[in-house]
C-alpha positions in Angstrom: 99.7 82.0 85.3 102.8 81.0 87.8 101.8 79.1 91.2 103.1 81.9 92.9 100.3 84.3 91.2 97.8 81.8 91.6 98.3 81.3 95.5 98.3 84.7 96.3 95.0 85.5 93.7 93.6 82.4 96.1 94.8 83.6 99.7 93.4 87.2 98.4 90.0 85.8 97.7 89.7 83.8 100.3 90.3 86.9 102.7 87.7 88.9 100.8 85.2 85.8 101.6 85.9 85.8 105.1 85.8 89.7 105.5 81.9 89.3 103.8 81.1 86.4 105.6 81.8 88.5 108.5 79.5 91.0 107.8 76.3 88.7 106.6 76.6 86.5 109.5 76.0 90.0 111.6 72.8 90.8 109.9 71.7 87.2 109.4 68.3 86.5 111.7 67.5 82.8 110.5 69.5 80.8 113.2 70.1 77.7 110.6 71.5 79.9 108.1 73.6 81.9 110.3 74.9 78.8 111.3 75.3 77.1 108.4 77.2 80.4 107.4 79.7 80.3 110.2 80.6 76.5 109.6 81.7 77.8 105.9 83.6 80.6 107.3 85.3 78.5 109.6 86.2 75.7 106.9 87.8 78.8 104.9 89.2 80.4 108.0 91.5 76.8 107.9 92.3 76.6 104.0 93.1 80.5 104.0 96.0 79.3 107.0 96.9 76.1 105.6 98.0 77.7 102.0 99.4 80.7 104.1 101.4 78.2 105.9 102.3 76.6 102.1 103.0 79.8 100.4 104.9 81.3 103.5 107.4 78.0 102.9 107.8 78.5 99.6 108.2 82.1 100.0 105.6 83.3 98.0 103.9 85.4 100.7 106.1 87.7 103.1 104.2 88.2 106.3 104.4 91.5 108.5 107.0 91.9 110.7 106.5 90.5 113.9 105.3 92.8 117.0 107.5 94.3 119.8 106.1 93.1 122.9 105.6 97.0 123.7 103.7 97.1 120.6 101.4 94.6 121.6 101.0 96.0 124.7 99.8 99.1 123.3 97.7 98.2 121.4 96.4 95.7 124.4 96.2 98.8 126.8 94.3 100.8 123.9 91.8 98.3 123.7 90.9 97.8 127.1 90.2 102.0 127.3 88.1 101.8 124.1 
């Protein structure tokens, strides 16, 4: 398997984890765990960005476009109705 492959498997992974952490820190009642839970999540909220960072340098992973600014501000003005 190249690098390339193997980043992206990673930086896929690692956004699947955060997306469940998400959701079992929500439902979790026992204050220690839910901690302990959202001190792991943040430790993989700062791997996932530093090999984004890594693979964006080398390439391997195209980001979105940026945002017009009237595109953010859409979506801004859409949130704050909602």
């Amino acid at each position: 398997m190249q690098e390339k492959q193997m980043v992206n498997d990673i930086l896929s992974m690692t956004k699947s984890s955060l997306t469940n952490y998400a959701a079992i820190i929500s439902e979790c009642e026992n204050q220690q765990l839910r901690q302990t839970l959202q001190q792991k999540r943040d430790g993989d909220e700062q791997f996932q960005y530093q090999l984004f960072q890594m693979a964006s340098q080398k390439g391997y992973y195209k980001p979105a476009a940026k945002a017009s600014q009237q595109d953010i501000d859409q979506v801004k003005s859409q949130l704050m109705q909602g």
